[in-house]
N, C-alpha and C positions, 0 to 999 in steps of 0.2 A: 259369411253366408255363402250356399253355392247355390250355385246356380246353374240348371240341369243341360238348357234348353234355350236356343236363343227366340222361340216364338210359340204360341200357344194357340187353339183352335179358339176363334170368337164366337163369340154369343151365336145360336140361331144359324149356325152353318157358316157364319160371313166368313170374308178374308181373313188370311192369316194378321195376326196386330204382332207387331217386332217386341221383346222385351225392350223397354223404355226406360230409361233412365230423367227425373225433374231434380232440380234442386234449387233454392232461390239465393239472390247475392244482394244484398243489402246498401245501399247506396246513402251509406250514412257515415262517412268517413273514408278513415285511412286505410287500405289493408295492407297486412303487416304478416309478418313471418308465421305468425301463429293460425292466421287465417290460410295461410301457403299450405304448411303440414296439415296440418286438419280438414281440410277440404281441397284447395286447388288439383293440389298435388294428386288427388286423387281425380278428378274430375278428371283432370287429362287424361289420365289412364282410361277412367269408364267411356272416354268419345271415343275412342278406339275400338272397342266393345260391342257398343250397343249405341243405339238409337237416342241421344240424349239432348235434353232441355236445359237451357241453363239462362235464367229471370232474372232480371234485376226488377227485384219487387218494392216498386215506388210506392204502393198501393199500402205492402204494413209498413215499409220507412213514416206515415203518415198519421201513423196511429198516436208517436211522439211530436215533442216541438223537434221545429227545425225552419230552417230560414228559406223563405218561398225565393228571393233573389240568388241563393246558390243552391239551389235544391236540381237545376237542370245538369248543371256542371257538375254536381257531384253523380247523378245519373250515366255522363260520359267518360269523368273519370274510373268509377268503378271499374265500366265496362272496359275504359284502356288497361286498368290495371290486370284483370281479368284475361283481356288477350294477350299482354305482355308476357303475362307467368303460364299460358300454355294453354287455356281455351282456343281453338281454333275453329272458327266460324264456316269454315270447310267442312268439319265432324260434325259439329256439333251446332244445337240452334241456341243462337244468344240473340235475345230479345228485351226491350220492356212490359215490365207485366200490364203496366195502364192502353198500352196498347193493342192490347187485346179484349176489346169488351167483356168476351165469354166467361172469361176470368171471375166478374161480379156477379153477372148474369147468374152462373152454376153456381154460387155461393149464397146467393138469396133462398135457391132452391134448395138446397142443401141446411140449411137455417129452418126448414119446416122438421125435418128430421133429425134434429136436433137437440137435447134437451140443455137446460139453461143449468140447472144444475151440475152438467158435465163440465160445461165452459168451465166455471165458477172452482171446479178441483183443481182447473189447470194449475200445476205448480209457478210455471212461469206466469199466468196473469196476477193470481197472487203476488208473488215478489212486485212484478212491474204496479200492483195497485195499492199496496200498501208503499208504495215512492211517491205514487201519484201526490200531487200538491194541490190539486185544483178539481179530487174529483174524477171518478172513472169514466172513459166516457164509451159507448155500447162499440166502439172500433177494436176498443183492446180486448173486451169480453168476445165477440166474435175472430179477432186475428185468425186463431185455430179453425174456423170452418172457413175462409178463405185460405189459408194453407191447403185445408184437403180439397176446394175447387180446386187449386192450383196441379195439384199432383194428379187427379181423377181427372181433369180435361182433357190430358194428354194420354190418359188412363195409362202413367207410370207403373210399371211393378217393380223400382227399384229408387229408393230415399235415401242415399246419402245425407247420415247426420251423426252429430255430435251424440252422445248421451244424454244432454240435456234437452232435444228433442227429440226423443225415443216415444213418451209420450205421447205429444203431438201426430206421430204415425199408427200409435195407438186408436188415437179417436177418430183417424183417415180413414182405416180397417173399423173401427163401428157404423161412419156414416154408409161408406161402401156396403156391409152386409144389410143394415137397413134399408137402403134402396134397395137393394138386389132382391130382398125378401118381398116389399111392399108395392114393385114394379116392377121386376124380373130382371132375371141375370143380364147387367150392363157394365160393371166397372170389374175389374182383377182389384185382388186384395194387395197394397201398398206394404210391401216390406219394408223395414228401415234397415240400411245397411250402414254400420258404423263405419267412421271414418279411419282409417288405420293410419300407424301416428300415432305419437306421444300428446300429450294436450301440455301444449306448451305455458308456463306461467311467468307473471309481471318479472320482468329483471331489474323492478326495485322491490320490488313484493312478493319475493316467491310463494306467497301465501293465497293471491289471489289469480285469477286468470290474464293472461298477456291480451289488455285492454285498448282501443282505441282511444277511450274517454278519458284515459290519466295518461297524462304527458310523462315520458320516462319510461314508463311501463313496455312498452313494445318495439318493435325497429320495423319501417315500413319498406314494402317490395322494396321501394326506390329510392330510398335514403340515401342520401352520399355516405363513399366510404369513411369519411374521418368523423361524422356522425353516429355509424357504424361502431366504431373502433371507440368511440368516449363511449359510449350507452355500455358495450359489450366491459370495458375497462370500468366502467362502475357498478358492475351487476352485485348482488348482495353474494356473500360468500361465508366463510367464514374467519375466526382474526388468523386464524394460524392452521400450519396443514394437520391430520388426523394423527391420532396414534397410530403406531405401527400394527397391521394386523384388523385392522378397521374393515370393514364392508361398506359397500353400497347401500347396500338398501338398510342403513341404517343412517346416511349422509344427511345432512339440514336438507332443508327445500331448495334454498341457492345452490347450494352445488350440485342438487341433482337434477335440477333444473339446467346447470351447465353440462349435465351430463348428457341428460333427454337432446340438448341442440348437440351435442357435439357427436353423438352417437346419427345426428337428423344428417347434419351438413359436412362432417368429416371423421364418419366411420371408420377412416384406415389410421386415423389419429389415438381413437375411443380405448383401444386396448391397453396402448405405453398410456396414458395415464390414468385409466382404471388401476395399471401396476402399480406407478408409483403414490395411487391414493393407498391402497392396501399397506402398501410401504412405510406408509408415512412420511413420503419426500417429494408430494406433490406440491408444487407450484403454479399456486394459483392464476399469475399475471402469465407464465409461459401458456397454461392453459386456455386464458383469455385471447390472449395476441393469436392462438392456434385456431381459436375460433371465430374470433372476429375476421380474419384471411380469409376465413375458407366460408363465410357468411357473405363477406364482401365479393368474393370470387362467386359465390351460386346466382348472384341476383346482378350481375356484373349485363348481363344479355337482355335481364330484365328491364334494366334501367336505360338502356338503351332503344329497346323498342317502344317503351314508355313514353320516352321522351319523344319519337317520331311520330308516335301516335296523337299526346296531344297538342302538336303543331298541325295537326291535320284535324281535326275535330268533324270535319266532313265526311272523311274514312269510316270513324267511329258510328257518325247516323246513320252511313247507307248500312255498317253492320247488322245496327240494330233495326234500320225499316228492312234491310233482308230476312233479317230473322223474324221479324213479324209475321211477315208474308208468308213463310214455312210454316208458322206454327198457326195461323189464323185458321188455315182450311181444316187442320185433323181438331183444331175445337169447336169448331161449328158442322162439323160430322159429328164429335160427339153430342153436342148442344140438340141435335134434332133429331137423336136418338131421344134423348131425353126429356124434350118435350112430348114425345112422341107418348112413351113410356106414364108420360105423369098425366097427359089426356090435355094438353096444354095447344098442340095443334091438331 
């Protein structure tokens, strides 16, 4: 996606507003390599950029179970892991989402303009509600209109995401034009900007997505490296190397899946056994060890600052009450536009 212009004229003559960058970080486990390429990796880049928000959204972590006794600590972890791998709180604003009232506030309001049927297409409430064991309950059918407070508060024009929430930026840009039409021009239309990156898959299941919730499946920022090195040494592959003359993109999922990392974490390796796959005299376990190093070597700083981090766990809160503080005033600037707009003050 380009992007022309780093700022656009506001509504009504106001101030310049900076092109904004939101994205949310899920505080519901491990993150793992796969979370690195497909988003971190990129967010780094966008604080550099532009004006950028980056949530740890406690608020949908809640929509599932989860355990109230580790739910804070997994809140500070995220966030260390998050700084660790290259958010930096300098660029860019990292916060909790529950920390910011305005957050539910615009989402209630945004719930008027809304229709129940659109929720109900979501692809993703689908899958999550047909898991459901106990019964939908109205937090998962709304998720998506707290996603678009989320983005609209800060009135983001730039959504880092995945594919699988292309969607969801989708019905940002419905709720947006509906306001704008029924109370005048107040939000920018939310682009989704895909995440660039391979979408990294399970390295016991190259069939499925490199998951938090199945053990095996992924390798986290901060793994130790002989952890590292067993997971990468077991990954699925196949029994024997190709015929000679063989192509890539006709490779199993496992191996191309060791391709996708190895091309991620050591590019200057990717070519000599591209060759010798074509060859038919690739080896798979050198392949492995080649990239297990060089996975071990990327996340080597990672794991290091991690670990100072959370022996400090007070560093991590002043991060997150500093980041509040930053993002509090531009959503309650926007919050009284918008009451203003709805006849509400």
């Amino acid at each position: 996606m380009r992007v022309q212009e780093q700022a656009r004229p506001a509504p009504a003559g106001g101030p310049r507003i900076p092109v904004r960058v939101f994205s949310g970080i899920q505080p519901t486990g491990v993150v793992h390599i796969g979370n690195y390429v497909g988003a971190i990796r990129q967010w780094a880049q966008l604080q550099r950029e532009f004006e950028s928000y980056f949530c740890i959204v406690d608020l949908h972590a809640i929509t599932g179970s989860y355990d109230v006794a580790e739910f804070p600590q997994r809140v500070l972890d995220a966030a260390a892991a998050n700084v660790a791998a290259g958010i930096d709180p300098n660029q860019s604003v990292l916060f909790v989402q529950s920390h910011v009232p305005e957050h539910c506030e615009l989402m209630w309001l945004l719930n008027v303009l809304t229709p129940v049927g659109q929720l109900e297409r979501m692809t993703q409430y689908k899958e999550r509600s047909r898991r459901a064991k106990t019964g939908v309950m109205a937090g998962l059918l709304n998720y998506p209109v707290l996603q678009a407070a989320d983005v609209l508060l800060y009135k983001a024009k730039l959504v880092p995401v995945g594919e699988d929430q292309v969607q969801h930026v989708e019905l940002m840009r419905d709720i947006a034009e509906r306001f704008n039409k029924q109370f005048g021009e107040t939000f920018p239309l939310p682009e989704a900007r895909l995440t660039k990156g391979a979408r990294i898959m399970a390295l016991n299941d190259p069939a499925a997505k490199m998951s938090k919730s199945v053990s095996g499946s992924y390798i986290a920022l901060v793994e130790d490296p002989e952890s590292i090195r067993k997971k990468v040494r077991a990954a699925v592959t196949d029994p024997g190397p190709p015929k000679k003359g063989s192509k890539l993109d006709d490779a199993s999922p496992g191996v191309a899946n060791l391709f996708t990392l190895l091309e991620v974490f050591a590019p200057h390796r990717y070519a000599e056994f591209a060759e010798a796959y074509h060859d038919g005299a690739i080896r798979y376990s050198e392949m492995k060890q080649a990239l297990a190093d060089a996975i071990v070597e990327t996340f080597a700083p990672v794991r290091d600052r991690y670990a100072q981090l959370v022996q400090r766990p007070d560093e991590i809160r002043d991060i997150l009450a500093g980041g509040a503080r930053r993002a509090r005033p531009v959503a309650q600037t926007t919050m009284e536009e918008v009451r203003k707009e709805m006849g509400l003050r």
